[in-house]
C-alpha positions in Angstrom: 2.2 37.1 23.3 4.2 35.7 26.2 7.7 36.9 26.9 8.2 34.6 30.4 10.4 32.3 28.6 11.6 29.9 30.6 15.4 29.6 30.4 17.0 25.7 31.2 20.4 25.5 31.8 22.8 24.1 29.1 23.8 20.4 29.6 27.3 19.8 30.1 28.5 17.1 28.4 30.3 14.4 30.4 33.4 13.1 29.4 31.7 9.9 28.1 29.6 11.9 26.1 32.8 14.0 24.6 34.8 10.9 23.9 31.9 9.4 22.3 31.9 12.0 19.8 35.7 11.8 19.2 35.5 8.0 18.8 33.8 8.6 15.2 36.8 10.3 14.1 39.7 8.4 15.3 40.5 4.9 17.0 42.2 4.6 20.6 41.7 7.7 22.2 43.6 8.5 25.4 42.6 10.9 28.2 44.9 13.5 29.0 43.3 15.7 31.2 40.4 17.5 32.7 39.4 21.3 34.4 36.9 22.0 36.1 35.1 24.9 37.9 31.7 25.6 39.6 29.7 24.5 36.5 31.4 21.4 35.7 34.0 20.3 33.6 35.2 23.2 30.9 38.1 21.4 29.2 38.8 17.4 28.4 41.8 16.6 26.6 42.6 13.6 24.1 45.2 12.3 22.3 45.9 9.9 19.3 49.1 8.3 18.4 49.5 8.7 14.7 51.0 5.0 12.4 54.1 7.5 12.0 56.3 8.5 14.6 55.7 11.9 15.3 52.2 11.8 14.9 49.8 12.7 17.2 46.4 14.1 17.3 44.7 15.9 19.7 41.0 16.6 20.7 40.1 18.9 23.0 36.6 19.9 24.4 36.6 23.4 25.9 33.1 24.9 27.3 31.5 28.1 26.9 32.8 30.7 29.4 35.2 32.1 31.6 37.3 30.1 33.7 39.1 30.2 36.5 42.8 30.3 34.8 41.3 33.5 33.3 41.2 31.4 29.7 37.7 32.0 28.2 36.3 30.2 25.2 33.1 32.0 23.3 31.3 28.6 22.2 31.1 24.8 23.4 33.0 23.1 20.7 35.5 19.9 20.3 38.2 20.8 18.2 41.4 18.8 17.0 44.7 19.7 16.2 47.0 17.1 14.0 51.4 17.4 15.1 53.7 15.9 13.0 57.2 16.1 15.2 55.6 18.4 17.9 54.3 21.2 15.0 51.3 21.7 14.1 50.2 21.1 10.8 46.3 21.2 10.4 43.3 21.2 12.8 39.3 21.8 12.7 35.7 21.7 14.9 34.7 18.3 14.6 31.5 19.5 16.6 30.1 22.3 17.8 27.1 22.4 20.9 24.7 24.8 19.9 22.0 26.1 22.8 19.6 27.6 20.8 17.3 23.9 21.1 13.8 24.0 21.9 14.6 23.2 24.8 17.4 25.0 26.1 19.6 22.3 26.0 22.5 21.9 23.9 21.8 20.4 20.3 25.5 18.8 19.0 26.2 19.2 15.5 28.8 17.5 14.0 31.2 19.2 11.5 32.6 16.4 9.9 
């Protein structure tokens, strides 16, 4: 049996990639913000105006890791929160980046 597995770094996704993911959950996306350290980008912010005022929804991508601001994060995922008048009312993973690929890449899975 051989144990010399070779190990591939993880992709990082690109903010293309991320927003292309957020597009098939909500219309009109608007970028927010971005962090990066050595690896690449960690965090990518969206938001979506709601039809009501008050509304908003927000995506956010956050890598697996430490990070400089000393904020860590134990999987790749994009989550989304839903406001109504600032407050949060609701929020899920719409996808989760899973390493454990054939390849040693990341495999997305989508959770909605």
């Amino acid at each position: 049996m051989n144990n010399n597995i070779e190990k591939v770094p993880e992709h990082i996704p690109t903010k293309e990639e991320v927003l292309a993911v957020i597009l098939r959950h909500a219309e009109n996306p608007v970028f927010v913000r971005e962090l990066s350290d050595e690896q690449g980008p960690y965090l990518f912010e969206f938001k979506v105006e709601g039809k009501k005022p008050g509304e908003v929804t927000e995506f956010t991508y956050t890598r697996k890791g430490t990070f400089p601001n000393q904020n860590a994060a134990a999987e790749t995922v994009i989550n989304v929160v839903y406001y109504e008048d600032e407050m949060p009312v609701g929020g899920n993973s719409v996808a989760n980046y899973n390493s454990a690929t054939r390849m040693g890449g990341n495999k997305i899975i989508l959770l909605s």
